[in-house]
C-alpha positions as CSV (number, residue, x, y, z in Angstrom):
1,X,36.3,32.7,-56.0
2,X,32.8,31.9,-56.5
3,X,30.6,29.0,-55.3
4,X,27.7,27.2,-57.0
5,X,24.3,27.2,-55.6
6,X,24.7,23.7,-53.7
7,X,28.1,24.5,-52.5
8,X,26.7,28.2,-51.2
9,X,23.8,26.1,-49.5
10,X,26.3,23.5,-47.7
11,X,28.5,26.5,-47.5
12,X,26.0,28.0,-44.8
13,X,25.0,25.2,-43.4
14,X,28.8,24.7,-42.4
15,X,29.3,27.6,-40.9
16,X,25.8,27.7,-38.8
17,X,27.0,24.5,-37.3
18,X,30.5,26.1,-36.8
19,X,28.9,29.3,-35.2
20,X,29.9,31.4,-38.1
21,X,28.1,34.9,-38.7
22,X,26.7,33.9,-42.2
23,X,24.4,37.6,-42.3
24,X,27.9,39.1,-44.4
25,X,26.9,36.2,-47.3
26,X,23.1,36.5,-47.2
27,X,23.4,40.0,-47.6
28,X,22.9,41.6,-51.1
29,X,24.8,43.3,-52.1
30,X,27.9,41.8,-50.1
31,X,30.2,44.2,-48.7
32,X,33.9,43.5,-47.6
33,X,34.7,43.4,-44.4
34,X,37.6,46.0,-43.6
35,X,41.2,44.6,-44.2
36,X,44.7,45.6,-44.6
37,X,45.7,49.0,-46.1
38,X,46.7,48.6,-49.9
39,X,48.5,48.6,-51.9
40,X,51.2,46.2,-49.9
41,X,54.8,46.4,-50.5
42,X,56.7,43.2,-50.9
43,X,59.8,42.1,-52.3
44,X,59.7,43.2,-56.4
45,X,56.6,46.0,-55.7
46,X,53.2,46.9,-54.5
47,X,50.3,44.5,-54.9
48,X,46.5,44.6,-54.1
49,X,44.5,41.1,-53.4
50,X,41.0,39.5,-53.6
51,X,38.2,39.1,-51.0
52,X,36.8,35.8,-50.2
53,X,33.7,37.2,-48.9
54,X,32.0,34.3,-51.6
55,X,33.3,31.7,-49.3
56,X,34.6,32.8,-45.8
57,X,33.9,36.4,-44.5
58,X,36.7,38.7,-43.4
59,X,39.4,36.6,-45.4
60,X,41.0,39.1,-48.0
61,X,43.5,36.5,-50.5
62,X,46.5,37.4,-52.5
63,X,47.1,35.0,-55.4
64,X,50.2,34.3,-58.0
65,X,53.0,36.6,-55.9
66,X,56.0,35.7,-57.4
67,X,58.5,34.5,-54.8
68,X,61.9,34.3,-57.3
69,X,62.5,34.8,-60.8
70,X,60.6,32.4,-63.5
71,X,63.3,29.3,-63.7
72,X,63.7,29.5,-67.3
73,X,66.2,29.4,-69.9
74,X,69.4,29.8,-68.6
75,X,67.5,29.7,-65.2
76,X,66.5,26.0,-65.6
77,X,68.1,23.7,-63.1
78,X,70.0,26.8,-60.9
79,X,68.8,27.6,-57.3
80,X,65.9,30.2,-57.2
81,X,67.5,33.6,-58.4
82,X,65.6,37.3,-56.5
83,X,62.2,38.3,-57.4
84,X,62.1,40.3,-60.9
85,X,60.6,43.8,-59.7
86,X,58.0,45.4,-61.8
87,X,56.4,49.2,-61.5
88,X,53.0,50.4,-60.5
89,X,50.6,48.1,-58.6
90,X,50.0,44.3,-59.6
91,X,46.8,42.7,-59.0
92,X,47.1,39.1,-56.9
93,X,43.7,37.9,-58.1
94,X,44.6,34.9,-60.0
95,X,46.7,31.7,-59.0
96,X,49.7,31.3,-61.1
97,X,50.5,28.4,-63.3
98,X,50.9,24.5,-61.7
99,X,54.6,23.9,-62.6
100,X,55.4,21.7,-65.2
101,X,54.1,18.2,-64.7
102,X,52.9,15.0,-67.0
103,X,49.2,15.3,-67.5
104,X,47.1,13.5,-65.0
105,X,43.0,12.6,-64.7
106,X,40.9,14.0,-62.0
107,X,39.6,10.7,-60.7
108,X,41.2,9.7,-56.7
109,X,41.9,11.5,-53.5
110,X,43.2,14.3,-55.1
111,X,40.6,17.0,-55.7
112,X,42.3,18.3,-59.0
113,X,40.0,21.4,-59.7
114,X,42.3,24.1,-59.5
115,X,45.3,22.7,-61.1
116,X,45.0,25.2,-64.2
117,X,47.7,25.2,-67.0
118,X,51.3,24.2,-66.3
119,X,54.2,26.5,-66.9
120,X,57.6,26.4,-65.8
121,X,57.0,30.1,-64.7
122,X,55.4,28.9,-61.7
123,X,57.5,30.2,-58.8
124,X,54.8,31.7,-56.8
125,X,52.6,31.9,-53.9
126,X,49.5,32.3,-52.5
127,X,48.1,34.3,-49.1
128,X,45.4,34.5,-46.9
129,X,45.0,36.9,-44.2
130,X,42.2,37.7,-42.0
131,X,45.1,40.9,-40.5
132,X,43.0,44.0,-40.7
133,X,46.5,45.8,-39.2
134,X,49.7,44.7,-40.3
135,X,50.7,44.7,-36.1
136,X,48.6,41.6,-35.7
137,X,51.6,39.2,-35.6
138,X,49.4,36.5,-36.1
139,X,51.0,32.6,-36.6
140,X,51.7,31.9,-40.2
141,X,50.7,28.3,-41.6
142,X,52.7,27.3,-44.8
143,X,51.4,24.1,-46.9
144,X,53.6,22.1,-49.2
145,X,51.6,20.4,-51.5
146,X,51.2,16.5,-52.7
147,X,51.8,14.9,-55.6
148,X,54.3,12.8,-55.6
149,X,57.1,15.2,-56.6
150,X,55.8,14.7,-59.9
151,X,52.6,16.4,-59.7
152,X,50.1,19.2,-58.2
153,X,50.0,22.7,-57.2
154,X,48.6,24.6,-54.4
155,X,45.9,26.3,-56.3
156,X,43.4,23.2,-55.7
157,X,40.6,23.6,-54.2
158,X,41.3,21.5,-51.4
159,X,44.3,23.3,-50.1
160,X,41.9,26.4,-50.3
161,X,43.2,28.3,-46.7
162,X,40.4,30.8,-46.2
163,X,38.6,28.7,-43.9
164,X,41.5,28.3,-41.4
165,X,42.8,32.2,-41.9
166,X,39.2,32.8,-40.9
167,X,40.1,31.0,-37.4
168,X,42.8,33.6,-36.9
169,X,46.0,32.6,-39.1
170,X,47.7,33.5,-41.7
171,X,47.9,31.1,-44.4
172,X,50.6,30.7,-47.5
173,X,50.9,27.7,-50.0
174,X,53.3,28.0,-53.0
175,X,54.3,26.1,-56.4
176,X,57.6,24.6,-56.4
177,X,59.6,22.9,-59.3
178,X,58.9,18.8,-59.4
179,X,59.6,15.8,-61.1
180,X,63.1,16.2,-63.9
181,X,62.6,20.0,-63.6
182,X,63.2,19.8,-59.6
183,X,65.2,17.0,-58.8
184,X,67.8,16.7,-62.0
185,X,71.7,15.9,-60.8
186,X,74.1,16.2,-63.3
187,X,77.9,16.4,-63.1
188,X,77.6,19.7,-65.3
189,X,75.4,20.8,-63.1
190,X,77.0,20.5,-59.9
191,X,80.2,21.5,-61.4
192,X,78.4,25.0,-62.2
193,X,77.2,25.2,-58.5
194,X,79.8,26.6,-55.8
195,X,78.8,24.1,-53.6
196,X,79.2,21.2,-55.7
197,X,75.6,20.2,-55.7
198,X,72.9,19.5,-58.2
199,X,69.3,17.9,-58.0
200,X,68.0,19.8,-55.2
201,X,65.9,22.8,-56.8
202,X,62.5,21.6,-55.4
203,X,63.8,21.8,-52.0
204,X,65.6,24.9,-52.5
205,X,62.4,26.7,-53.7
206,X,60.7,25.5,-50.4
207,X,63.6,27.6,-48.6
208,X,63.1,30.4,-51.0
209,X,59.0,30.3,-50.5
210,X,59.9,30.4,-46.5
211,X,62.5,33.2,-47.0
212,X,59.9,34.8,-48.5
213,X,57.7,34.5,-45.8
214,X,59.8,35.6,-43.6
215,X,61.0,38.9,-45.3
216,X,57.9,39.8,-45.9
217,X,54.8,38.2,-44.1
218,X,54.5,40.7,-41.2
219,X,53.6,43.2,-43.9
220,X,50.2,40.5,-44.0
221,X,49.8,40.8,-40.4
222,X,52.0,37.6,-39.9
223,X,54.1,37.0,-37.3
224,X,57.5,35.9,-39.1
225,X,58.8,34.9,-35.6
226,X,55.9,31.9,-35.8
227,X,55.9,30.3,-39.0
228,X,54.7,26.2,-38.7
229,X,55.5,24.2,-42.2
230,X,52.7,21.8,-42.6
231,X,52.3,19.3,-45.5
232,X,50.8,16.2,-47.7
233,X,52.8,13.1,-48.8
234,X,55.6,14.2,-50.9
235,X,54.9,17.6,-49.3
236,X,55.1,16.0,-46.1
237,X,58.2,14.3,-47.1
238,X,59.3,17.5,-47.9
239,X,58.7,18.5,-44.4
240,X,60.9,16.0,-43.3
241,X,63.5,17.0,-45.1
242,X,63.5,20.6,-44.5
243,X,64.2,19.5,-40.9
244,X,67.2,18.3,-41.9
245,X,68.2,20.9,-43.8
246,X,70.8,23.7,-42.1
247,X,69.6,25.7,-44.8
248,X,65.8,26.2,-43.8
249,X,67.2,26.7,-40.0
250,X,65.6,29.4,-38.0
251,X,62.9,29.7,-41.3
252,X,60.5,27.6,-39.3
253,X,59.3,27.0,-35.6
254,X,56.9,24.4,-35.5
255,X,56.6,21.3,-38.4
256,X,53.2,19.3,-39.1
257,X,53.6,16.0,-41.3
258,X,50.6,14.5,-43.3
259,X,51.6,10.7,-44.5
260,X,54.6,11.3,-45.9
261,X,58.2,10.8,-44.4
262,X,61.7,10.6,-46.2
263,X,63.4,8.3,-44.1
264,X,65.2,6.2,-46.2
265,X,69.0,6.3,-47.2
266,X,68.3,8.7,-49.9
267,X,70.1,9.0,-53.4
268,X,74.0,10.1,-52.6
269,X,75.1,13.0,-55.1
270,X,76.8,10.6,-57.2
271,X,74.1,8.0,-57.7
272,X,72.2,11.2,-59.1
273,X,74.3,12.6,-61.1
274,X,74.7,9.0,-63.2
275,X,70.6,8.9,-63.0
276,X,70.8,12.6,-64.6
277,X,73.7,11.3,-67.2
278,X,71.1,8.2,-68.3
279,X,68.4,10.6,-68.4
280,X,70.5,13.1,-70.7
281,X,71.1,10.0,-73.2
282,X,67.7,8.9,-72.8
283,X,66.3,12.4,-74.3
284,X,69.1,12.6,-77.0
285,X,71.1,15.3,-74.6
286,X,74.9,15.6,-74.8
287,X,75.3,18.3,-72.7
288,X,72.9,20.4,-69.9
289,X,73.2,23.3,-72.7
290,X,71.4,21.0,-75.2
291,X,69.0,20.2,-72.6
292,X,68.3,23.7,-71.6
293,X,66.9,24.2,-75.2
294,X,64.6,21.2,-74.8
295,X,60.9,21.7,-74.5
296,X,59.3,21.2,-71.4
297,X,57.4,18.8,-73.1
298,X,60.3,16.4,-74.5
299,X,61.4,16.7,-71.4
300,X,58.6,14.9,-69.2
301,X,58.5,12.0,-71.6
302,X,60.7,10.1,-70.1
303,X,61.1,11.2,-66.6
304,X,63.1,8.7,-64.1
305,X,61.2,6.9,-61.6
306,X,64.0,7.3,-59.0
307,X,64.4,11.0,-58.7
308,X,63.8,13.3,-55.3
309,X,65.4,14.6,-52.5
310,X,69.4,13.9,-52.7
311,X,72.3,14.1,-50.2
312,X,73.8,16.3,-52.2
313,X,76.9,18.3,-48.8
314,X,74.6,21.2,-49.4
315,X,71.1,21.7,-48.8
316,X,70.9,17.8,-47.3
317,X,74.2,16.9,-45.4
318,X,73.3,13.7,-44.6
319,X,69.7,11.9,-45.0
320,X,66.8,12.3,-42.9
321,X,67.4,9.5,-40.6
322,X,70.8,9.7,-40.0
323,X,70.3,13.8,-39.1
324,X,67.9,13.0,-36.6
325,X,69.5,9.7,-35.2
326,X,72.5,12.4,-34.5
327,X,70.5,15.1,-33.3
328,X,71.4,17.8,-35.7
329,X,68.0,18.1,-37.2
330,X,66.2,21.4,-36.6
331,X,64.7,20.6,-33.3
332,X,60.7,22.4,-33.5
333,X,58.0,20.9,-32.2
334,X,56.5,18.4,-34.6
335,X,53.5,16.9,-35.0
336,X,53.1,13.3,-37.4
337,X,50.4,11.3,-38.4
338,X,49.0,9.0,-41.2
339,X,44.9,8.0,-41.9
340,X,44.4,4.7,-41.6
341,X,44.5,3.4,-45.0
342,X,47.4,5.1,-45.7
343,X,48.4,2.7,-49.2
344,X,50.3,5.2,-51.7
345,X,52.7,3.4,-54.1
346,X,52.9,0.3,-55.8
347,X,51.9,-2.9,-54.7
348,X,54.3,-4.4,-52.1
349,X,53.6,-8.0,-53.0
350,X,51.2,-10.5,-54.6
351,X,47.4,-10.7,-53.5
352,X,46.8,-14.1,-54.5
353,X,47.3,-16.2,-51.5
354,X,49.1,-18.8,-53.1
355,X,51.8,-16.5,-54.1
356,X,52.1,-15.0,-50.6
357,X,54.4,-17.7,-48.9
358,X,57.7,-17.7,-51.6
359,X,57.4,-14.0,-52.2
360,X,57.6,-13.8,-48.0
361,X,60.2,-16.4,-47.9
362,X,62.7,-14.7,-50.7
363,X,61.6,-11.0,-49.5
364,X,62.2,-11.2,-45.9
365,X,64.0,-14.8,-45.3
366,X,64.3,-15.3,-42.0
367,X,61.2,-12.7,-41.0
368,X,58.8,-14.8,-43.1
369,X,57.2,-16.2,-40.5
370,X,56.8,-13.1,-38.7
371,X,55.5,-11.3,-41.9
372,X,52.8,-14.4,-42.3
373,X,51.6,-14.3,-39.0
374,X,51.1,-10.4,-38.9
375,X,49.5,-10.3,-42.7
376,X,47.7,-13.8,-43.2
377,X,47.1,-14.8,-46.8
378,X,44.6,-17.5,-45.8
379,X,42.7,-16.9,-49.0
380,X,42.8,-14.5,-52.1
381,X,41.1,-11.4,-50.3
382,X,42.7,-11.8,-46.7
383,X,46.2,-11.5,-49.1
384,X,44.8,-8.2,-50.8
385,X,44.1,-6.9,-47.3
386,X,47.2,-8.0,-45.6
387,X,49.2,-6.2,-48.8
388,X,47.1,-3.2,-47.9
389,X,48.0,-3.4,-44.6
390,X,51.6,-3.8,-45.1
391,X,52.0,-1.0,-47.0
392,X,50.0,1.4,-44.6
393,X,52.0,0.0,-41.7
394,X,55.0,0.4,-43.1
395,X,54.0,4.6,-43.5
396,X,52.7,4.6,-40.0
397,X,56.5,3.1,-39.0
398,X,58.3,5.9,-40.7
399,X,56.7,8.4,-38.7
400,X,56.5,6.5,-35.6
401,X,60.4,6.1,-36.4
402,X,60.6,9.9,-36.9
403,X,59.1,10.5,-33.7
404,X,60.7,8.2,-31.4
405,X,64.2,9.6,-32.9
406,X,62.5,13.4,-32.5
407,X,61.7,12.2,-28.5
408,X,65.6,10.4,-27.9
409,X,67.8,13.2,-29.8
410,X,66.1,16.6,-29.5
411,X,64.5,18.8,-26.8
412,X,60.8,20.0,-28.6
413,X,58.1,17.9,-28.0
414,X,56.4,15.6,-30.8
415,X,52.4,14.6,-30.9
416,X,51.3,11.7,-33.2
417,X,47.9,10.5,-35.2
418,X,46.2,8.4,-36.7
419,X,43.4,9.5,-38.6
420,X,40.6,6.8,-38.7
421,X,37.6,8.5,-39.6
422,X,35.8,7.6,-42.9
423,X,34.2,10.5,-45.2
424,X,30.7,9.9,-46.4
425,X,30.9,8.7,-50.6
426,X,29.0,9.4,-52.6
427,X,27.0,6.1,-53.9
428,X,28.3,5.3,-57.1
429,X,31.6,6.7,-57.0
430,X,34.2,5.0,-58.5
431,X,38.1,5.4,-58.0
432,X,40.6,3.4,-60.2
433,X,38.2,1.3,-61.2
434,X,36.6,0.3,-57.6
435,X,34.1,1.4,-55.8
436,X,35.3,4.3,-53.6
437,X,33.7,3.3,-50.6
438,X,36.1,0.5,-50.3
439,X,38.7,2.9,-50.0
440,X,38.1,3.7,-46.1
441,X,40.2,6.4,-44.6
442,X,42.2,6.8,-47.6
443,X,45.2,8.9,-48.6
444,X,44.2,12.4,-48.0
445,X,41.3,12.1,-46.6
446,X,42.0,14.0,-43.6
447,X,43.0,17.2,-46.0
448,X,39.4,18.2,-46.3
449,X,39.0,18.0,-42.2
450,X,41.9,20.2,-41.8
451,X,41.5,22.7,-44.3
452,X,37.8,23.3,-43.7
453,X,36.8,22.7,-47.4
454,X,33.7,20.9,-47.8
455,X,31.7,23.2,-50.2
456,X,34.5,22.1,-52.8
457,X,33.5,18.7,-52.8
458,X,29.7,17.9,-53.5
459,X,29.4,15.1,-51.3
460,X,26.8,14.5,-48.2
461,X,28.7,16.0,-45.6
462,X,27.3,15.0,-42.3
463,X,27.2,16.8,-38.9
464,X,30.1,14.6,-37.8
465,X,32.2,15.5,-40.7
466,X,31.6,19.4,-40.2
467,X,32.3,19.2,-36.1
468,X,35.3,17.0,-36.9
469,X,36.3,19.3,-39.1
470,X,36.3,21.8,-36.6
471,X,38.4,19.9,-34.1
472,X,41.2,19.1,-36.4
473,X,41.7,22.6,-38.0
474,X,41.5,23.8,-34.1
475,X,44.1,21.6,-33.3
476,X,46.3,22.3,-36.0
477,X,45.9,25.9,-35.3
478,X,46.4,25.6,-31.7
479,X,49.6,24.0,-32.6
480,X,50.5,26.8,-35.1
481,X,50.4,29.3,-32.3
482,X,52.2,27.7,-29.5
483,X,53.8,24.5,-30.7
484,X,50.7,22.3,-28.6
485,X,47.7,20.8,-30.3
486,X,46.0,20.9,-27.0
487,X,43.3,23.4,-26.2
488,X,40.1,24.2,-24.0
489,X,36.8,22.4,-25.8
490,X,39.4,19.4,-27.5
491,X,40.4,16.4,-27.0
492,X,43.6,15.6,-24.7
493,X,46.7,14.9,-26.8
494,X,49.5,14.1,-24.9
495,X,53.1,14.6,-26.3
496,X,54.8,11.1,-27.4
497,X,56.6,8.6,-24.6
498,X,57.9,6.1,-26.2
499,X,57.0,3.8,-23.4
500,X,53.0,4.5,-23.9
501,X,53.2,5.0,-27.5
502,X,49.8,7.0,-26.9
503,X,48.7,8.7,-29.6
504,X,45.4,10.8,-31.2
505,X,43.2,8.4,-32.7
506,X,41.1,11.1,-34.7
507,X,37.6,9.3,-35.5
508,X,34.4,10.0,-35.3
509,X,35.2,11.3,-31.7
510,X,38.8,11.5,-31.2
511,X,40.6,10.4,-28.2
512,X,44.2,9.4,-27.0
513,X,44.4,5.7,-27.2
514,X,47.4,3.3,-27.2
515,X,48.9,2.4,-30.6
516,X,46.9,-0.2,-32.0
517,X,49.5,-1.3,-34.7
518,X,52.7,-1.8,-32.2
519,X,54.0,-5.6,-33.3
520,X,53.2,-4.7,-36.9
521,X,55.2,-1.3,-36.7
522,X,58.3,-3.3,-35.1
523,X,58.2,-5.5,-37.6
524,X,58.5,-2.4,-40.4
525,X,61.3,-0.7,-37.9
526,X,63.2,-4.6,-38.6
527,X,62.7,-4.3,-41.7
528,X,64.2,-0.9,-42.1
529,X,66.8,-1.6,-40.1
530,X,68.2,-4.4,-42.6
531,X,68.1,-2.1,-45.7
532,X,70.3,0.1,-44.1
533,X,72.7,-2.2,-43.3
């Protein structure tokens, strides 16, 4: 993994600040640090990984292990079949293939380098481990990626985990199937299934990543006993509903959610299936045999809008909300959050203020007052910045909802944030088509401040961002390792009462604070509560 000259140069001034011997990376030549005995048997055969002594000292990376067979052919849309093994040693030195996606530009939050080729042979993962021993039993951190469902992989540079294995974890991101490859229902399909289930593959390859993980981690000097699922958006979603899963129960004992929450009713089985039948038409299919022979290509043309995580009996019982409002959900400590400008999606409503009062009055009838006294549309850029509002406030209340059902119905404690802190732009920078500065704590911001990796991104880093930096990933690690953010050095984080509705405001200096949102976030727990009626 090499580094440019200006990311090497901010690459040491980030760790002087941090404390960080840097003498292993001025040194020439660079030797490795010692590190866990190879080859390493894992499930399929013996592999030998990477050092990262380019970027973080004493970090030794395993790239593209396959975690199940390659999904293809026969294999498309069937839950993740066992590892194929091979003979002699295989190199884990390169990240695998993104899975299959719709192409995509680099411009937004996302930092897109890494994404590689797509492939629908993509079923694999990725370690870190600073384990010099494999009887370390050091906590295990495992990232779900963003993107939407549709899109991303964990080989970009942002989810890059040697900086936080360097702090003393062990760190595994993985590839998982997405979009019409990982969510497709079909009556064929669940009538192949013993459990009469279809559409769930994406969630079922997060179980078999964290099977995985737990079969075989401690051989990385992972503890498989303290394994904490943390993700982004749709991977955070995707934490959400692997706590409602029985099937991931017992993989996991700690959960850490990053703007994303899937709350809603969700799509019942049957609603799928006829969104998987119209989809089949829509391609020219007549049967899932005929769409098995389809290109990956044909098959991303016309991908649904409304496809993700179903209730399918089987890997989701019930939806997210109604699990946790019946305390069946498994009960880990949890920590949620959003960053301030939290606005993913489409727009909820106009931004011209003359629009504003019908579309309140038809949308939300007898709360249309309410709605126009908590966003004002006095004029055409107070209604942009009330819909901005609206739509970040209604994230923040799905994990505020989350957590209040996590405090009432189960016995591990939950911690919330809100991430306010602004990253420095650079001048100039432009982000669909506005300037990105206008952007404020946008979505997945706080990624960069938790995984550690500023010398990925050329932009002028301050002091404050490289200390904060340090402070989040601390607290995410402390919470790895014992299931509290709270730690000698950081700020005090105290677990969620609904009665206080304290949580960490993470800014420049973070502190426990009251929730500053509260009569908007009732307002979005109203609104909820109608559309599940």
């Amino acid at each position: 993994m090499k580094v440019n000259a200006v990311r090497r140069e901010l690459l040491l001034v980030y760790l002087l600040t941090l404390g960080v011997a840097v003498a292993p990376l001025l040194a020439q030549p660079q030797t490795e640090p010692s590190h866990l005995k190879e080859p390493i048997h894992i499930t399929g055969g013996l592999i030998t990984g990477t050092p990262t002594i380019q970027w973080i000292p004493g970090v030794r990376l395993y790239r593209g292990i396959p975690y199940a067979a390659p999904p293809v052919g026969d294999l498309r849309w069937r839950s993740p079949q066992p590892v194929v093994p091979w003979t002699g040693v295989r190199a884990a030195d390169h990240f695998s293939s993104a899975c299959m996606q719709a192409p995509t530009d680099t411009e937004g939050n996302a930092w897109r380098d890494g994404l590689g080729t797509v492939s629908e042979d993509c079923l694999y993962l990725n370690v870190w481990t600073p384990a010099q021993t494999t009887d370390m039993h050091l906590p295990v951190m495992v990232f779900i990626h963003g993107g939407g469902n549709r899109r991303g992989a964990a080989s970009e540079n942002q989810y890059d985990g040697a900086y936080l294995a360097h702090k003393g974890v062990v760190v595994v991101s993985f590839n998982y199937r997405m979009n019409v490859f990982g969510f497709l229902a079909h009556p064929e399909l669940s009538s192949e299934s013993a459990h009469h289930s279809s559409g769930n593959y994406a969630l079922l390859d997060q179980i078999a990543a964290l099977n995985w993980v737990h079969e075989n981690i401690a051989n990385f000097g992972g503890d498989p006993q303290n394994v904490m699922i943390f993700g982004h958006s749709a991977g955070s979603m995707n934490v959400s509903s692997l706590l409602a899963s029985p099937l991931a129960h017992g993989l996991f004992q700690r959960a850490l959610m990053q703007s994303g929450a899937n709350i809603g009713p969700g799509i019942p089985l049957g609603a799928a299936e006829k969104i998987g039948e119209s989809f089949a038409e829509s391609v020219g299919a007549h049967s899932i045999a005929e769409l098995r022979k389809m290109s990956p290509a044909e098959l991303l043309k016309t991908v649904p809008r409304q496809m993700g995580p179903i209730v399918d009996g089987w890997v989701l019982p019930q939806d997210v909300y109604s699990t946790f409002a019946a305390g069946k959900q498994n009960d880990v400590p949890l920590i949620v959050g959003n960053v301030a400008n939290d606005t993913p999606g489409p727009s909820a409503g106009p931004v011209k203020a003359s629009a504003v009062p019908d579309y309140a009055k038809q949308r939300f009838g007898n709360l249309a007052d309410e709605y126009l006294r908590l966003y004002p549309a006095n004029n055409d850029q107070q209604a942009a910045e009330s819909e901005l509002a609206f739509r970040s406030n209604r994230g923040m209340a799905d994990m505020r909802r989350l957590a209040r059902w996590q405090v009432k119905t189960g016995k591990a404690p939950v911690y919330w944030y809100l991430f306010t802190h602004v990253s420095p732009f650079p001048q100039g920078l432009m982000w669909g088509g506005e300037p990105a500065n206008e952007w404020g704590a946008y979505h997945g911001s706080e990624i960069v401040y938790v995984f550690g990796t500023f010398p990925f991104q050329q932009w002028p880093w301050r002091t404050v961002d490289l200390n904060l930096g340090d402070v989040v990933s601390s607290l995410w690690i402390n919470f790895a390792k014992t299931g509290d953010p709270n730690g000698a050095g950081l700020p005090k984080w105290p677990a969620l009462n609904p009665r206080s509705d304290e949580l960490l405001i993470i800014g420049d200096t973070p502190m426990a604070g009251k929730d500053p949102f509260g009569a908007a976030l009732d307002f979005q727990d109203k609104l909820a509560a109608l559309q599940r009626k």
